[in-house]
N, C-alpha and C positions, 0 to 999 in steps of 0.2 A: 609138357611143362611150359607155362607163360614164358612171360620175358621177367627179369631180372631188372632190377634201377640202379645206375649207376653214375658214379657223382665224382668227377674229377679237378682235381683241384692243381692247378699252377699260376703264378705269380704274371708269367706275361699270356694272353689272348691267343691261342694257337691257328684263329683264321687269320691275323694278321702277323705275325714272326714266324719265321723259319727255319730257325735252329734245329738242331736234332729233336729235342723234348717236344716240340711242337708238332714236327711233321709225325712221331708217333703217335702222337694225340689224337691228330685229324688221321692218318691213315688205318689207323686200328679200330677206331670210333666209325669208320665208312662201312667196314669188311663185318661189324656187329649187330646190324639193323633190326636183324630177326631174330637176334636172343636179347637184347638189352635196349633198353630208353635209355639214355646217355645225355647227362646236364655235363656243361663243364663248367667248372667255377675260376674267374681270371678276373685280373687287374685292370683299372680302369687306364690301359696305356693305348696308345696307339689314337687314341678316337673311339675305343672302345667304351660308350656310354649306357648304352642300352640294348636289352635282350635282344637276341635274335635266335631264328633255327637256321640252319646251313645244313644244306643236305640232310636230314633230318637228324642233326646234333642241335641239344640244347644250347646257346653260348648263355651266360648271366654274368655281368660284371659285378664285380666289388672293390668298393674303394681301394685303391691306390695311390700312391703320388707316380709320376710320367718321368722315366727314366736315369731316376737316380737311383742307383743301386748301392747299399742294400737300404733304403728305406723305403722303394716300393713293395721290394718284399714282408719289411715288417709291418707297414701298412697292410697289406694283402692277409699278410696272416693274420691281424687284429682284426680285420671286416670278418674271414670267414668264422674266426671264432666266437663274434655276436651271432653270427644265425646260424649257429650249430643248432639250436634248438628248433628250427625253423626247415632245415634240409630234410627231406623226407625222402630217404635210398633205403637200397637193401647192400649198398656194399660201395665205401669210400675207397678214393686212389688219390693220393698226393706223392706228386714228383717232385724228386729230390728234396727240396727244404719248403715246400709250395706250402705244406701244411702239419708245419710243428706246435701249432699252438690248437689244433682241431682235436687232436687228441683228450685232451685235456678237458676240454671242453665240453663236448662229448661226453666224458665220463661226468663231469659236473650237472648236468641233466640226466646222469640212470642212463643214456645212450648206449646199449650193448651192441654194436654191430660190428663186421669185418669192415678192417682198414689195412689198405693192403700198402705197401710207401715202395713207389719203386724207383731205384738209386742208380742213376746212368755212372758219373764218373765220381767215385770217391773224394767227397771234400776233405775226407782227414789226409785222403794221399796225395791230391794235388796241394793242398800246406803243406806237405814234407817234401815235396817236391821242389816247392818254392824255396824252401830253408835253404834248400841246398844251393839252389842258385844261387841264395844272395842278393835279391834284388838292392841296390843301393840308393834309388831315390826316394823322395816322399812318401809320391802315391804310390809305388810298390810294397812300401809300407804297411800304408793304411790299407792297402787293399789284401797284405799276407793276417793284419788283424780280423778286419771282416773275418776271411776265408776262415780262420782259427776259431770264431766265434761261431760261425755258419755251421761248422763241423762237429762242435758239441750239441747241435742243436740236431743234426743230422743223427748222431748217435744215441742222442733220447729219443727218438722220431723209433729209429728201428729196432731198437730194444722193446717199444711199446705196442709195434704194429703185429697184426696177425698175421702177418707174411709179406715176407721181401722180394723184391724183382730187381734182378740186376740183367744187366745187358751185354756178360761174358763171363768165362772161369776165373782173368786176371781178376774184375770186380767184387767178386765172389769172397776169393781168397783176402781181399784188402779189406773186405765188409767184417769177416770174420779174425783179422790181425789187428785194425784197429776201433770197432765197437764189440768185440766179445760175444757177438750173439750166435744162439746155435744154427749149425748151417743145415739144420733139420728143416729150419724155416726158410730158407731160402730158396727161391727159384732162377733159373738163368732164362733169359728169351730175349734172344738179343734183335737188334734194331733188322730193320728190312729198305727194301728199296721195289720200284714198283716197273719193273725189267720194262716194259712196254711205253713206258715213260722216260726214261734213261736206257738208250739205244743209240748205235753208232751208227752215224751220218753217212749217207754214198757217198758227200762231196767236201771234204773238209775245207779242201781250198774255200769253197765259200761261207762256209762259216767263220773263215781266217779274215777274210774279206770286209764282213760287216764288224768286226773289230778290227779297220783298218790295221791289218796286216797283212803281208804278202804270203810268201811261201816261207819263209825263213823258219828254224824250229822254235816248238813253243813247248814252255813246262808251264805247267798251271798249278794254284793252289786255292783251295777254296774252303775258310773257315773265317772264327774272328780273328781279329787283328790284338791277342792276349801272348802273355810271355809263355804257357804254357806250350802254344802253338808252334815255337821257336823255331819263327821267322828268322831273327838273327843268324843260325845255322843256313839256314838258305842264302843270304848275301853274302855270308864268309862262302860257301859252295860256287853261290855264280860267278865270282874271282874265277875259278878255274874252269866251269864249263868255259865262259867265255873267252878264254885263252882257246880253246879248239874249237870251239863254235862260235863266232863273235857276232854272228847276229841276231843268236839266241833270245827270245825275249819271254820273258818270266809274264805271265796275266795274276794278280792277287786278284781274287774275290770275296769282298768281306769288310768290314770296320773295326775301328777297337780304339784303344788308347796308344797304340804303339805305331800308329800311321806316319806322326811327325816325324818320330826318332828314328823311324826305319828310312823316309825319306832322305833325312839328313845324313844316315849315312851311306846312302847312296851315291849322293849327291858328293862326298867328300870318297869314297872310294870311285866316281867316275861312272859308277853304271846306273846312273837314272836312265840313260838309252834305252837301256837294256831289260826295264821292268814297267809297264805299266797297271795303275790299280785302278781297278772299278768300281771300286764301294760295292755297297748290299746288290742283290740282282733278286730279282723277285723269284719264285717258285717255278712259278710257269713258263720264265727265259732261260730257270738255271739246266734245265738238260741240253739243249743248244750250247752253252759254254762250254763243257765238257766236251766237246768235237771239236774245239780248236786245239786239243793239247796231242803233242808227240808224245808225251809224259805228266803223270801226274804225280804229284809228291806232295807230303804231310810229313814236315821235319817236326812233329809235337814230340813234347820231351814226359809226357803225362797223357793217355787216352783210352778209356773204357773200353772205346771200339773205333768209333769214327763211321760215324752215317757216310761223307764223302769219300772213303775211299770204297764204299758199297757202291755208290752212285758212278764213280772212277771206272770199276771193273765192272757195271752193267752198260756204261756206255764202252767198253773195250778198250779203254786202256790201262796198259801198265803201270804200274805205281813202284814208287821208289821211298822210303819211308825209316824211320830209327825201327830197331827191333825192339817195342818196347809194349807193354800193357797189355792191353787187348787187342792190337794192332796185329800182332801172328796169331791171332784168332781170324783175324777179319781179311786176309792177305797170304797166301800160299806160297813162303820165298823158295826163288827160282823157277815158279811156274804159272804165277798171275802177277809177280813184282818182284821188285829185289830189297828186301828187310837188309842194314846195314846196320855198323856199331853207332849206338847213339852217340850223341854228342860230338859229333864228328864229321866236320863239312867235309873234310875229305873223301870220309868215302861216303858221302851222300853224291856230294859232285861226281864221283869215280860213277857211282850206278847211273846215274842223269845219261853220263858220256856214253859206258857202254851200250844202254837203250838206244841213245841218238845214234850212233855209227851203225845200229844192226838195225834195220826197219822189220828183215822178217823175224828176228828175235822180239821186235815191236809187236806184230801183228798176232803172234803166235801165242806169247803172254794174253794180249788183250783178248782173244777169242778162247783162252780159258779161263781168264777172267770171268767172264761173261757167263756162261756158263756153270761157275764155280758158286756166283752169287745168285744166279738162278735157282738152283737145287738148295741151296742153304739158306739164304736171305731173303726174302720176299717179304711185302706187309701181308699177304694174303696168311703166312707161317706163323707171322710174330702175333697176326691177332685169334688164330686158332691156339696157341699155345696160353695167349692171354686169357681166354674164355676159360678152359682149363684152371688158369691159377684162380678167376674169379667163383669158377663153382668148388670149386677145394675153400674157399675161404667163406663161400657160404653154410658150407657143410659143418665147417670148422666148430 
């Protein structure tokens, strides 16, 4: 049997961002070469203007607007829905909300072909998520409308598609409580990480080093800087690590809307000392970051899976995290982390401590970590299970 064509569709350029959506993209799309020709179809962000192949992936830009969200999205999916007609595949893939108006489209040209829509973290669950919070400013606002709006659109998308890809059993279950669709069609194949890539350092101290640090202990975090992420839980936490470890120093990796606000209150709780942020880090520096951390921790209050605490327990460390989502999918409590009650800096700080004070409880976690995301997680797994969903949906 030849190869297969395949046409993927997301809103930002997956050679240039690095998000979970992306690194799937690129990693699955590398491990496919010999069954599938693979076009990806993305937004004109980044610098992203014109075609290019990357390792033998197609890239093709379409019109966008450059990082305002969500109008580059509905720009994005306004381009690909004029050259529905135009796309010539045996089998569409649009992530998350990348391509809600292709359907359609599609159908408006007699276009019979599989469309497969695969849904990392549930927009209708992260808005109910947010409700619950209460976000109280503006822009939390305007950004729980988006999400609300995005989410109706996500729920036509997978009512419509010929099979769904989610990226764990929490997802699963939220795909079928809030859009109704049968879980006949549903696939789970969750996110992978690429062990030989994310591996633990012989000499930490020196990677402590060139992020001017000493020896002192270090927790790390590595996502966007969004409310779901709930950072805030982490600064009410470092109150109390810092009480027993005071030289403790938190590394953020990542950007968002919530940099200033977190700053400040830092700055008015006294521990800007105590955390320094680095904004975005590129791909190829971010396995190196992860060997500066004693501990890693993902206080999200909403999460599919979390690519970085995949990436956390192949470089061998511990993770400390709310027990929430897909996150006791993705993390083994009490023997590659310690899962704690959400919402709850307390005992998020409480596991931080007990990691810091026991190094061979440290060591012992992270080396089955490592091993835990070996046998389960890999992209080598997540693109052989993909290939699977793609000839099921040819057959379809």
């Amino acid at each position: 049997m030849g190869k297969f064509r395949l046409a993927v569709f997301n809103t930002q350029p997956p050679q240039l961002y690095f998000g979970g959506v992306e690194k799937r993209i690129i990693e699955t799309a590398k491990r496919m070469q010999n069954q599938a020709d693979i076009t990806v179809y993305s937004g004109t962000k980044a610098g992203f203007k014109k075609p290019a192949i990357i390792d033998g992936i197609n890239f093709v830009p379409c019109y966008s607007t450059d990082r305002i969200f969500p109008l580059d999205n509905w720009f994005f999916n306004r381009s690909i829905a004029k050259k529905a007609g135009t796309i010539d595949t045996d089998v569409y893939e649009a992530h998350t909300v990348s391509g809600y108006g292709l359907l359609k489209a599609l159908n408006n040209h007699c276009i019979k072909k599989p469309f497969v829509h695969t849904i990392h973290g549930v927009l209708a669950d992260e808005y109910e998520q947010a409700r619950e919070n209460g976000y109280q400013s503006f822009r939390g606002r305007i950004a729980d409308y988006f999400l609300h709006r995005l989410a109706k659109l996500e729920d036509e998308t997978a009512k419509n598609a010929t099979l769904i890809v989610t990226i764990s059993q929490y997802s699963l279950e939220k795909i079928k409580q809030f859009y109704h669709v049968d879980a006949a069609k549903i696939r789970i194949v969750p996110n992978g990480v690429n062990p030989e890539q994310f591996k633990p350092s012989e000499d930490q101290a020196a990677v402590k080093r060139q992020l001017g640090l000493r020896n002192e202990p270090c927790i790390l975090f590595v996502g966007s800087l969004i409310p779901r992420k709930g950072l805030p839980f982490l600064v009410e936490a470092a109150k109390k690590v810092v009480k027993e470890y005071a030289e403790t120093m938190f590394i953020i990796v990542g950007e968002g809307p919530l940099r200033n606000q977190l700053q400040r209150k830092l700055e008015a709780t006294n521990l800007s000392g105590n955390f320094t942020f680095i904004g975005n880090v590129k791909g190829d520096k971010l396995p190196a970051i992860y060997n500066c951390a004693d501990v890693f921790t993902l206080p999200s209050i909403q999460e599919g899976q979390g690519i970085v605490l995949l990436e956390a327990q192949a470089s061998a460390k511990p993770v400390v995290a709310f027990d929430i989502g897909g996150v006791n999918e993705a993390v083994r409590n009490g023997e590659t982390g310690l899962l704690v009650k959400r919402d709850s800096p307390e005992k998020l700080a409480d596991g931080i401590i007990k990691l810091l004070s026991d190094e061979a409880l440290r060591e012992k976690m992270g080396a089955k970590g490592r091993i835990f995301v070996a046998e389960n997680f890999t992209w080598d797994i997540c693109a052989q299970k993909m290939l699977k969903v793609y000839n099921e949906a040819l057959r379809t």
